[in-house]
N, C-alpha and C positions, 0 to 999 in steps of 0.2 A: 348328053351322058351316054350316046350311045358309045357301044363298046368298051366302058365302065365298069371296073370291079368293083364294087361299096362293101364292105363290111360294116356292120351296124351292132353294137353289143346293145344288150337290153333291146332287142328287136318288137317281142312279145307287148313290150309298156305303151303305154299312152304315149310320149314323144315318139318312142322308138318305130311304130306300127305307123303313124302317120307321115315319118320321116320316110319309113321305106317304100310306103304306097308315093310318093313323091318323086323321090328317084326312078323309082319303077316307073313312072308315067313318063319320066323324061328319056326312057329307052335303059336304063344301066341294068347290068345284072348283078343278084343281090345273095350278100352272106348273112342270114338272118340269125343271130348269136342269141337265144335263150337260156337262163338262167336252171327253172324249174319248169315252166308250162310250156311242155312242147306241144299240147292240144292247141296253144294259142297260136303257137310259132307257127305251126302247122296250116290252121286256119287264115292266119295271116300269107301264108305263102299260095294258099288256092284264091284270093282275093286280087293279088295283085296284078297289076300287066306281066307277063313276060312268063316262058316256062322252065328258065335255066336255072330259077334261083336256087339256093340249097338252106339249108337251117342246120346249124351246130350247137349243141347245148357244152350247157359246162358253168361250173365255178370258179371266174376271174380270179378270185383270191389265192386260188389255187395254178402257183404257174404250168403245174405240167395241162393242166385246163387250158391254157393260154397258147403252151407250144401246139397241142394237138388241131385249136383252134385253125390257128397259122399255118397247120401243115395238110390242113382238110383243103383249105382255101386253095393253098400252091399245088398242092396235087391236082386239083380240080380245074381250076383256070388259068395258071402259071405265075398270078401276079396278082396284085393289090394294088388298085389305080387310090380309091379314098379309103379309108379310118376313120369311123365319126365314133369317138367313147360317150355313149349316151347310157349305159349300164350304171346305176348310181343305188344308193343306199341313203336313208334319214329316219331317225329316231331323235326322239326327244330323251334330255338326260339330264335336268337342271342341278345343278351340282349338288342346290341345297336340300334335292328330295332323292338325289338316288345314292343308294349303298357302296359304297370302294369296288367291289364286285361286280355289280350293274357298270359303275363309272369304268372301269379297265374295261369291260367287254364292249360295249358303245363304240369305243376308242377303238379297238383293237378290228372290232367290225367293220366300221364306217371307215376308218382309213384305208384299211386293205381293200373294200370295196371301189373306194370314188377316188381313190389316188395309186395306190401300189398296184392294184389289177391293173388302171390304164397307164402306167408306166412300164409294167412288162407287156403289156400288147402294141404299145409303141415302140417299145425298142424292138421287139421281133418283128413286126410290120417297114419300120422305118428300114431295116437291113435288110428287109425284101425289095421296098424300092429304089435303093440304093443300086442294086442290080439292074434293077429295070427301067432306072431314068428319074427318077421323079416320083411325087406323087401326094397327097393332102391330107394333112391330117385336123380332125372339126371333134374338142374335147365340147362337151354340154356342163360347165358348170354352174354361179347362181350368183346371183347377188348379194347373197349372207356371205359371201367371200369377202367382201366390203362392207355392209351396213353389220355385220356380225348379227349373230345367233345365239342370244340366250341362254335361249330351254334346250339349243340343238349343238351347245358349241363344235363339238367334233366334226360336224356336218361344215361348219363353216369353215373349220379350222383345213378340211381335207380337198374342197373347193379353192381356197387360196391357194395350196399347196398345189391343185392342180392348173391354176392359172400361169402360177412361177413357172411349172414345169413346162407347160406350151411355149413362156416366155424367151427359157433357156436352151431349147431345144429348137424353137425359130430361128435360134442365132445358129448354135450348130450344126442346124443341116439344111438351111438357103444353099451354101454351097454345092448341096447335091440333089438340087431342083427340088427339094420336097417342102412343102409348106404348112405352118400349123397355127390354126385359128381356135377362137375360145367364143362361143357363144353364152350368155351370162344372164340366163331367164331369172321371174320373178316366181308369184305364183303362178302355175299353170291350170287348166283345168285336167287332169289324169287321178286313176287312182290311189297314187300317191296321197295326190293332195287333199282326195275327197273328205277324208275325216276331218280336216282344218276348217274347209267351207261349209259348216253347217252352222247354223243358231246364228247366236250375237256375233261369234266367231267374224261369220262371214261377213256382214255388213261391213266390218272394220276393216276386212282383210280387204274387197271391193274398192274401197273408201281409200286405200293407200294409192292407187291409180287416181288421176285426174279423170280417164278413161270410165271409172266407174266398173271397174270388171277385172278379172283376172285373163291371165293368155290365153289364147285356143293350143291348139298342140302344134295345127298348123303354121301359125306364126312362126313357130322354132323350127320347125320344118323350112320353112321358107327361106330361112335366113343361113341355113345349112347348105340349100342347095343356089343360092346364090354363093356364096363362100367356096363350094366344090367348084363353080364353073368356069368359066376360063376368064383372063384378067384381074383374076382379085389377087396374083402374085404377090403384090407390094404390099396387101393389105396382113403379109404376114406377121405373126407375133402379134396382132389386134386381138382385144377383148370387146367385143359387140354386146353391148346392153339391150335388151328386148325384156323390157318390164314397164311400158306402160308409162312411163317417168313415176313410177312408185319410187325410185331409188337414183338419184342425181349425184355423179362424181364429176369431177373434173380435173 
């Protein structure tokens, strides 16, 4: 990775911090994109190998958030080698307990977060590599894209949507060297998820793995920065399951 641009959105999160200490070890220099806690982003940027990295805050949902993002980066380094959209949103909103009100905002939230922000930061990224040759794009979506989400439908509903999107967009822009893969975790341990894994809760949620356990962060990490490295060309438009075989398609 040396000489690697990575941008990483939700840098500050559980996947996000461990995704970027990862790359950082393999040499890349790093666009750490937080949301709200820039004490985190901060602290995560004095931790890591390397002393080029930068940190950009901002509100994906928000596109001029997104151009400013994109033009922090090219001002800075010239280019954007990976994209990894790990910035994500989930709320629970079971139809039959939440108010018309709740239900519109849920939706309105969790979509513009986990699908419309990474579809403007891909489209302005992807026309930066287009200039410059090439270049990878690694969205972080889930498994409730396919086994569906209940209590979370929006969350699942904006995970699919953003599977399609890597799908349709692997097709149109192989032609210009740039590649986009989908990683498809289950539960992970971050704290997102920590409210989920407590009490009875947790045994059952453990218990969906053969494995007996839920992901590490590194896991997704791992399978990000294989995906960034060189020869996984072909393997573009691929959706990579990393759950543990909680969750079996074919």
């Amino acid at each position: 990775m040396k000489d690697k641009i990575v941008l990483i959105t939700g840098a500050s999160g559980g996947i996000g911090s461990v995704t970027a200490a990862q790359f950082a070890e393999k040499g890349a220099t790093l666009i750490l994109h937080y949301n709200s806690n820039r004490a985190k982003a901060e602290e995560l940027q004095s931790k890591i190998n390397g002393n080029d990295h930068i940190i950009v805050g901002g509100d994906l949902r928000n596109s001029e958030s997104a151009l400013q993002l994109v033009k922090s980066a090219i001002d800075k380094f010239g280019k954007i080698d990976i994209l990894i959209n790990n910035a994500g949103l989930y709320a629970e909103h079971p139809i039959d307990k939440t108010d018309f009100t709740a239900w519109q905002e849920n939706w309105r939230k969790i979509v513009e977060t986990n699908l419309i922000g990474p579809a403007n930061l891909t489209y302005l990224v992807a026309n930066e590599m287009i200039k410059t040759g090439g270049g990878k794009i690694i969205n972080i979506s889930s498994r409730g894209a396919f086994r569906g989400e209940p209590t979370a439908p929006a969350y699942g509903a904006s995970k699919a949507g953003l599977n399609a999107m890597g799908q349709s967009l692997a097709k149109a822009l192989a032609p210009h060297e740039i590649f986009i893969y989908t990683i498809a975790p289950g539960f992970v341990e971050t704290a997102m998820a920590r409210p989920h894994l407590t009490g009875e809760k947790k045994k059952e949620i453990m218990n969906q793995s053969p494995l007996g356990r839920v992901a590490k962060p590194e896991e997704i990490a791992n399978a990000a920065v294989f995906l960034a490295s060189e020869r996984t060309d072909f393997l573009t438009g691929g959706i990579i399951d990393v759950n543990g075989a909680s969750y079996l398609r074919s």
